[in-house]
C-alpha positions in Angstrom: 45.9 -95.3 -47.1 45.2 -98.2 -44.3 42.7 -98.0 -42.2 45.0 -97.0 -39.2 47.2 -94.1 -40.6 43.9 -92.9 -41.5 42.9 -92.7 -37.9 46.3 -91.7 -36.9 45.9 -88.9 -39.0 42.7 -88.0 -37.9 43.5 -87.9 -34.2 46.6 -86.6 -34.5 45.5 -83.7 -36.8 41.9 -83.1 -36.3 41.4 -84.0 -32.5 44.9 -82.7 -31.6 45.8 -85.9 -29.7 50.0 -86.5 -29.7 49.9 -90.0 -27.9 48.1 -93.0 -29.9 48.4 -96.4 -29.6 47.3 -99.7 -30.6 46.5 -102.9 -28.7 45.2 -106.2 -30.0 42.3 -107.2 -28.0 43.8 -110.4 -26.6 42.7 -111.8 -23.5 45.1 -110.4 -20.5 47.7 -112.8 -19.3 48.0 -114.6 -16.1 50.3 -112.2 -14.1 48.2 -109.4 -15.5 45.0 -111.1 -14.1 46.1 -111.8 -10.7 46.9 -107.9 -10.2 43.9 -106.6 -12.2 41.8 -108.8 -9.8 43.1 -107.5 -6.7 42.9 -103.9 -7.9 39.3 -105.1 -8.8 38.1 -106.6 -5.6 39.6 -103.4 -3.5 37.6 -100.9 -5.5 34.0 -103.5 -5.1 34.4 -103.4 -1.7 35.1 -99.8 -1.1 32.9 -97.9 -3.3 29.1 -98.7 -4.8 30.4 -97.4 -8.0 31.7 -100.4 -8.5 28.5 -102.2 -8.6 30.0 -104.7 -6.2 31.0 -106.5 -9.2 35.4 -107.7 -8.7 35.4 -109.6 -11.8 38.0 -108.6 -14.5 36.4 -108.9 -18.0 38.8 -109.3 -20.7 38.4 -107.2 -23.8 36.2 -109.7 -25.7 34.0 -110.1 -22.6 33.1 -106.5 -23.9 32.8 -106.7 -26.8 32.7 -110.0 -28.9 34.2 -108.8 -32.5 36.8 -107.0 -30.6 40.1 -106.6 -32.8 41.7 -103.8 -31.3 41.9 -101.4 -28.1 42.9 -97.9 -29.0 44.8 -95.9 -26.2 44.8 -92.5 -27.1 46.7 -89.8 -24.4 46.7 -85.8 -24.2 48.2 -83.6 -21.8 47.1 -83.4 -18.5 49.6 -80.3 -16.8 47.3 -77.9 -15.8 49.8 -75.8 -13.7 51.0 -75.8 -10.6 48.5 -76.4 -7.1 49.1 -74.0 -4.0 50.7 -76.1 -1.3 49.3 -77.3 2.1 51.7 -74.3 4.0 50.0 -71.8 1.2 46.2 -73.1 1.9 47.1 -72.5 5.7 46.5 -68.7 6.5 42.8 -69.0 4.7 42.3 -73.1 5.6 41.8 -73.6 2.3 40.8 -77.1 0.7 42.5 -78.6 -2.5 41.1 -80.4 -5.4 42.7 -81.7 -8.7 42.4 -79.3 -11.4 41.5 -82.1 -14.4 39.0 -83.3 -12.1 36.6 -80.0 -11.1 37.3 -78.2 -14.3 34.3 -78.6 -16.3 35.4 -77.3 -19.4 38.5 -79.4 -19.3 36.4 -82.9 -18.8 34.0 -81.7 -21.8 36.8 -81.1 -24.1 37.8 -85.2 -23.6 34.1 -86.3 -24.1 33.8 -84.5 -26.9 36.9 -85.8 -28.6 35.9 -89.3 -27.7 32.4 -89.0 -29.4 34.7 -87.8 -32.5 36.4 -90.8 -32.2 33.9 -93.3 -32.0 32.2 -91.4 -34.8 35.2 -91.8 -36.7 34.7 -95.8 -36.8 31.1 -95.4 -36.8 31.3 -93.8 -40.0 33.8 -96.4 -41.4 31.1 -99.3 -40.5 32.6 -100.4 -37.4 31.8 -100.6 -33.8 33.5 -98.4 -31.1 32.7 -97.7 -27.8 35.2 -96.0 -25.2 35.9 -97.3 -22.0 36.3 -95.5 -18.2 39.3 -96.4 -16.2 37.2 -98.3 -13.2 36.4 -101.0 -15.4 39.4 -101.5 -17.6 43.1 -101.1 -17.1 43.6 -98.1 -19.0 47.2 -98.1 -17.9 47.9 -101.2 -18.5 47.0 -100.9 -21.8 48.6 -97.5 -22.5 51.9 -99.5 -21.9 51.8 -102.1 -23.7 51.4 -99.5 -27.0 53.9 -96.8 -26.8 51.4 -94.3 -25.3 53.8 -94.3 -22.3 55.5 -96.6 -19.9 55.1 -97.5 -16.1 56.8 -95.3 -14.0 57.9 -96.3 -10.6 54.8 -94.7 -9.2 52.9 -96.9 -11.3 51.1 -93.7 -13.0 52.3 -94.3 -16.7 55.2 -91.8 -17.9 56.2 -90.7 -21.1 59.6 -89.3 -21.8 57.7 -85.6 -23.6 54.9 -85.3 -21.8 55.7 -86.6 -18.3 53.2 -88.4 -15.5 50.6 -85.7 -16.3 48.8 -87.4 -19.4 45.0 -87.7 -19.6 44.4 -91.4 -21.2 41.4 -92.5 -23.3 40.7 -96.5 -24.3 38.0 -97.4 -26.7 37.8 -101.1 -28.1 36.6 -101.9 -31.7 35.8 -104.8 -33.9 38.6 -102.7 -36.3 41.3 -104.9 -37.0 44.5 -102.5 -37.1 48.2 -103.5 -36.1 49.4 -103.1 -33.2 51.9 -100.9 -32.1 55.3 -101.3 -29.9 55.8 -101.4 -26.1 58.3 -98.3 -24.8 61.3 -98.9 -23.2 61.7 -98.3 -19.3 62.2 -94.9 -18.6 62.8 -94.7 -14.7 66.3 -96.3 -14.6 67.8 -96.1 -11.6 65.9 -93.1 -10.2 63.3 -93.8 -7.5 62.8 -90.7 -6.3 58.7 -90.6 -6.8 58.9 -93.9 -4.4 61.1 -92.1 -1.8 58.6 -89.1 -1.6 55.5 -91.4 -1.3 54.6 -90.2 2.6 52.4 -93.4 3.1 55.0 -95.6 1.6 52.4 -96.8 -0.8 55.4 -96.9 -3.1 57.2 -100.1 -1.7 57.6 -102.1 -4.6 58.6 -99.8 -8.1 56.2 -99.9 -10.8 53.1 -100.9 -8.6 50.7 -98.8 -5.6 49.8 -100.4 -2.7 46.1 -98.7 -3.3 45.4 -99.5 0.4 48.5 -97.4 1.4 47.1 -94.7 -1.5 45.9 -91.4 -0.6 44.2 -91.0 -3.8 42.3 -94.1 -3.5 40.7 -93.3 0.3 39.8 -89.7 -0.3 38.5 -90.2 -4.3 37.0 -93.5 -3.5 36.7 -95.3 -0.1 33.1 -95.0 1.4 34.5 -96.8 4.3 36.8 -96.2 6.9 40.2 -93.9 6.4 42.5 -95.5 8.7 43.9 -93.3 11.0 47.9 -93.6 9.5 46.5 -92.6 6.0 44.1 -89.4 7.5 47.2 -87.3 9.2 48.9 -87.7 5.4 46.5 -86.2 3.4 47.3 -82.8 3.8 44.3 -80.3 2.6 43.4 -83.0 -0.2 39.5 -83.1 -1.1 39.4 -85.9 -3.1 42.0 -87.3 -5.8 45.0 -85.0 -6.0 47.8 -86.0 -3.9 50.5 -85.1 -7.1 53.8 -85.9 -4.1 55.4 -88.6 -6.7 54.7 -86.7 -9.7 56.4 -83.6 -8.8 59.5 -85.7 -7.2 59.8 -86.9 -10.9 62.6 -85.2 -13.0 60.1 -86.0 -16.3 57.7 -83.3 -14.8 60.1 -80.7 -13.9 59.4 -78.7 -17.5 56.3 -79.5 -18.6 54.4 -76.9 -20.2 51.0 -76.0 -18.8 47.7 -77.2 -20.9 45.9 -73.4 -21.8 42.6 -72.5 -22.3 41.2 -74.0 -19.1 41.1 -71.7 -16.0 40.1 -73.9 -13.1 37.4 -71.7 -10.6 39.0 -70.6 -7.7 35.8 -71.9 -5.9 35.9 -75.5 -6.9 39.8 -75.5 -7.0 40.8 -73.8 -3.2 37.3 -73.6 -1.5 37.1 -72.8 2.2 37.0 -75.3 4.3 34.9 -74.1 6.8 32.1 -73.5 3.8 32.9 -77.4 2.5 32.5 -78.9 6.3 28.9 -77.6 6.2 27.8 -77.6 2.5 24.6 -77.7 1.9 22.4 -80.4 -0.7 21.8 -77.1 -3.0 26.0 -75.7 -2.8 26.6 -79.6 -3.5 24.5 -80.4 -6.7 25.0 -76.9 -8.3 28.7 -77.5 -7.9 30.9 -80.5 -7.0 28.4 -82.6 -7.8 28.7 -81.7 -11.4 32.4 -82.9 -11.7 34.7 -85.6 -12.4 35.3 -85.7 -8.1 32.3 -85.2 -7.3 31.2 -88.0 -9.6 34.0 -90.3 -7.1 32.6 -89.0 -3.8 29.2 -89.7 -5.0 27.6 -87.8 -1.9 28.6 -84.5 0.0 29.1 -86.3 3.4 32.5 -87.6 1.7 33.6 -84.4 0.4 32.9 -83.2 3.9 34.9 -85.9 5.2 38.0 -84.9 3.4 37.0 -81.4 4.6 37.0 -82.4 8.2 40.4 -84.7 7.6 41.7 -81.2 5.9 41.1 -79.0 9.0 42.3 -81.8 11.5 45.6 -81.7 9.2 46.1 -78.2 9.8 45.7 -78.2 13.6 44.5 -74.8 13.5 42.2 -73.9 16.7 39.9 -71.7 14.1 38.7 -74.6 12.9 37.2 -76.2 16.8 33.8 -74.1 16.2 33.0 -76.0 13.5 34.4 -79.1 14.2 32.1 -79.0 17.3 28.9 -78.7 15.9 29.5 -82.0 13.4 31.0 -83.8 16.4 28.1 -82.6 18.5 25.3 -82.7 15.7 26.4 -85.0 12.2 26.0 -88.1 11.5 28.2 -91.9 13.2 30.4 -91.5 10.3 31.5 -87.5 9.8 31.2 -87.1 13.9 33.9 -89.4 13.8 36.0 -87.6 12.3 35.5 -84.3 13.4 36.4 -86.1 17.0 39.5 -87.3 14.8 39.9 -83.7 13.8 39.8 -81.9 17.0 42.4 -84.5 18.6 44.6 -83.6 16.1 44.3 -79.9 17.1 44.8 -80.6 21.0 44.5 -78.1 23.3 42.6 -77.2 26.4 39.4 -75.8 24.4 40.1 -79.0 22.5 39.4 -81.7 25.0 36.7 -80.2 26.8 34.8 -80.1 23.5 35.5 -83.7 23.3 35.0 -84.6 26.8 31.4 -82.7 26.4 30.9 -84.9 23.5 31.6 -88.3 25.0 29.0 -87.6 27.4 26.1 -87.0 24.8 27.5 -89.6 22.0 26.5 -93.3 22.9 27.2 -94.7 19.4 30.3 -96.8 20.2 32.0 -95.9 16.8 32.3 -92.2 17.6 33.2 -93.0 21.2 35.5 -94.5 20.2 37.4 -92.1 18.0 36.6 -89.1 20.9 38.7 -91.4 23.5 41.3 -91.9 20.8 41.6 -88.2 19.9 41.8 -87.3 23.9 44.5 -89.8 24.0 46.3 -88.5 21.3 45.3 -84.3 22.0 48.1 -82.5 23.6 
């Protein structure tokens, strides 16, 4: 038996994996560079996880021996989220399941250390990589894992848009395995639901359009257009062009891993003044959290979250962040409260321009009087 149907074999029967694939670990061409690099540079200057490094290392930049990149992808359907108009009556908050559910992310580290093991113990190198420093997708499409969908979040024909990829590289030299054909066709109905048209151009996401992008990673400004589209969302999660696809419509739901209610649908109110010890004894311990890196920016998507409802119940609080927080989350919370209008509204922000001087937060107060009904 070759070296690869061994692995297949094991990954497919042991780990329980049904998507593997095999690249060679060539350097990435010239069309593939220039988009990788812009991806790059957007993510360096928006969050510090990046390091502030925006150059694209190809595979062998990685690792030197590198033969082969191994794309491996489970399924990612967790069930069905509670929508915005659901979340209302409470003002609750939404976060994506994969992404808060602990047991969920410890079942895919501990199949990856099984994998690396599994070359390890064949006298080979292996080491898995995260999808902020290499194109996991990309990748994952040039194998058979899955394909591109117009949404640019790759697709596979069986297991839809909701697929939880994997990459490792090795100094295993295996073959490679098939691209998959387009399965989109003429259907663009995932870049017709896109509400901040970040789905222009099929097969690629204008990440500064991208909800996902500002709320899971931008430690800079939201702009304004992008805030009053993000619904309840608390970090990654906006799922608008998965469930427009027809691929999705059936999938069956992953068991075995029941998401806490607290984590998955938390109050809003309770997220907009979260304390260190509420943050680091939960959130802080997840996938998202991870992203956010600090509680202000889960408040933030909080704040953006209660603006987004335009729900008076939420002015009380709102008040004492504009009144009280920091430049950054008072600036929102004036954002917020212009989004709810009213008469109780503007005097709260007319209160506040008279005790702010920071010209960042005036600034949004004068733009949320001009904007609150």
């Amino acid at each position: 038996m070759s070296l690869k149907s061994d692995f297949m074999e094991f990954a497919e029967g042991e780990l329980k994996i049904p998507l593997v694939g095999i690249v060679a670990a060539d350097d990435f061409s010239g069309a593939d560079m220039e988009r990788l690099s812009f991806v790059q540079k957007k993510f360096a200057e928006a969050t510090p996880l990046s390091g502030g490094i925006d150059t694209v290392f190809q595979p062998k930049d990685l690792l030197p021996e590198a033969k082969s990149v191994v794309i491996v992808g489970a399924p990612g359907f967790l069930g069905r989220m509670q929508s915005f108009e659901e979340c209302r009556k409470e003002l609750l908050g939404c976060a994506e399941q994969s992404h808060v559910n602990v047991k969920y992310l410890q079942n895919n580290a501990e199949r990856s250390s099984k994998l690396t093991d599994f070359f390890a113990g064949k006298g080979y190198q292996c080491f898995s990589m995260t999808g902020g420093s290499f194109p996991i997708k990309l990748m994952a499409s040039k194998c058979g894992v899955g394909v591109y969908g117009k949404n640019a979040v790759i697709l596979h024909p069986d297991y839809g848009s909701w697929i939880t990829l994997g990459a490792f590289i090795t100094d295993a030299e295996m073959e490679p395995d098939q691209p998959m054909n387009d399965v989109c066709g003429k259907c663009d109905l995932c870049m017709r639901a896109c509400p901040t048209n970040a789905l222009s151009v099929p097969y690629r996401c204008d990440m500064t359009k991208c909800i996902d992008f500002h709320l899971g990673h931008n430690k800079k400004n939201i702009p304004r257009e992008i805030r009053a589209k993000c619904g309840n969302l608390l970090g990654e999660g906006c799922t608008v062009c998965r469930d427009a696809c027809p691929k999705n419509r059936n999938l069956k739901k992953v068991e075995g891993y029941e998401t806490p209610k607290e984590l998955l649908y938390p109050s809003l109110f309770k997220i907009a003044e979260i304390t260190d010890e509420e943050w680091d004894n939960g959130y802080a311990m997840t996938l998202m959290g991870f992203f956010l890196m600090d509680k202000k920016y889960l408040q933030r998507n909080a704040v953006l979250g209660l603006g987004n409802f335009r729900d008076e119940r939420a002015l009380s609080v709102l008040q004492g962040l504009l009144y009280n927080s920091d430049e950054e989350l008072a600036g929102y919370a004036a954002w917020a409260a212009g989004m709810i209008g009213g008469g109780v509204a503007r005097q709260m922000l007319n209160s506040a321009l008279n005790r702010r001087t920071e010209d960042s937060i005036r600034s949004e107060i004068e733009f949320a009087l001009s904007e609150a009904n």
